[in-house]
Each structure stands twice: as C-alpha cells, then as structure tokens.
N, C-alpha and C positions, 0 to 999 in steps of 0.2 A: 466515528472519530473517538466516540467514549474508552473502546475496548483498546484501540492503535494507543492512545495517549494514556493509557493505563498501563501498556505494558511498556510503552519509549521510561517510563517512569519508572518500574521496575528494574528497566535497563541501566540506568544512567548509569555514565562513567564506562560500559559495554563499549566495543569497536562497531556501534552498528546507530545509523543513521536514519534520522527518518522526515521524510519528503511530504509533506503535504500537497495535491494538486486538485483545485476546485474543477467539476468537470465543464462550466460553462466558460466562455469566452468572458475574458473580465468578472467573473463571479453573475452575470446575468443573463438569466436563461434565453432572452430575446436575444441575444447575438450568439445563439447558437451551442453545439457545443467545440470545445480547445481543440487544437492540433491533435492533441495525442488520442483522445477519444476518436478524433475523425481517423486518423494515422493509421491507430493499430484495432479500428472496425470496432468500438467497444459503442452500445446500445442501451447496456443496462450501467446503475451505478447504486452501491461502493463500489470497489475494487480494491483487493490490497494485494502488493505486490512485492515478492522479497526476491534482491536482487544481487548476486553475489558478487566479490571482486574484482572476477571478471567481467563483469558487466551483463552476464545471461543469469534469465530471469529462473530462480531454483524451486519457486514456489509459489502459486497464484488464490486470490479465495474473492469470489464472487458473490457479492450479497454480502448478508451476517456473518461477520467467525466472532467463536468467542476467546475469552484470552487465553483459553486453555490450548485451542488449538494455535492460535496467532505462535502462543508465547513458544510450544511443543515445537513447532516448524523453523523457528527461529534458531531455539537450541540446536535441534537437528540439523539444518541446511546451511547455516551461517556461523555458529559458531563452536562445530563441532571441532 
C-alpha cells in the first residue's frame, strides 16, 4: 500500500485511478477471502493491477513492486 499511495500521489491530477480492494471478505480473514480473489483464482496477496480504458488488464505485479517499476508501467501502459 506504501509504494501504490506513493505513487497515486505523485500522480494526482493524472487521468488515472486508483482502487483499493482488501482481499478478505469484510476486511476479516475468518470469512474467507472476497469475490474477486475467489473469482479470478488469486492465492497469494498483494496484487496490483493496471487496468486500461478499455477495461483489459495491461499490466499485473504480484507480491512487492517498487515505485519505480509501478510508476515505469503506468507511464508506459496507461498514459502513453
């Protein structure tokens, strides 16, 4: 969350959005984990996901990124 809100802060004012989603059901681990974990089979967590206009996903990071890469892929994939 450190690195994502690091760089949403860099951005501001930028055409680019960003979504926070806790991966438990209501924020607690005993009811499991949310739709979307269940959904699209995801096991591990972070996840950051950048997702373009059209609604397909351009670029995915699993675990750690740092903002260098978050911030690089954002440039690239979304507001090139």
């Amino acid at each position: 969350m450190d690195v994502v809100s690091h760089v949403r802060k860099q951005l501001s004012g930028a055409p680019v959005h960003f979504i926070h989603v806790e991966v438990y059901t209501d924020n607690d681990p005993a009811r499991g984990y949310n739709r979307w974990m269940r959904e699209w089979g995801l096991q591990t967590e972070p996840w950051v996901f950048l997702v373009g206009g059209n609604g397909r996903i351009t670029a995915k990071f699993e675990g750690p990124v740092s903002v260098h890469e978050l911030r690089s892929a954002i440039d690239s994939k979304l507001l090139d």
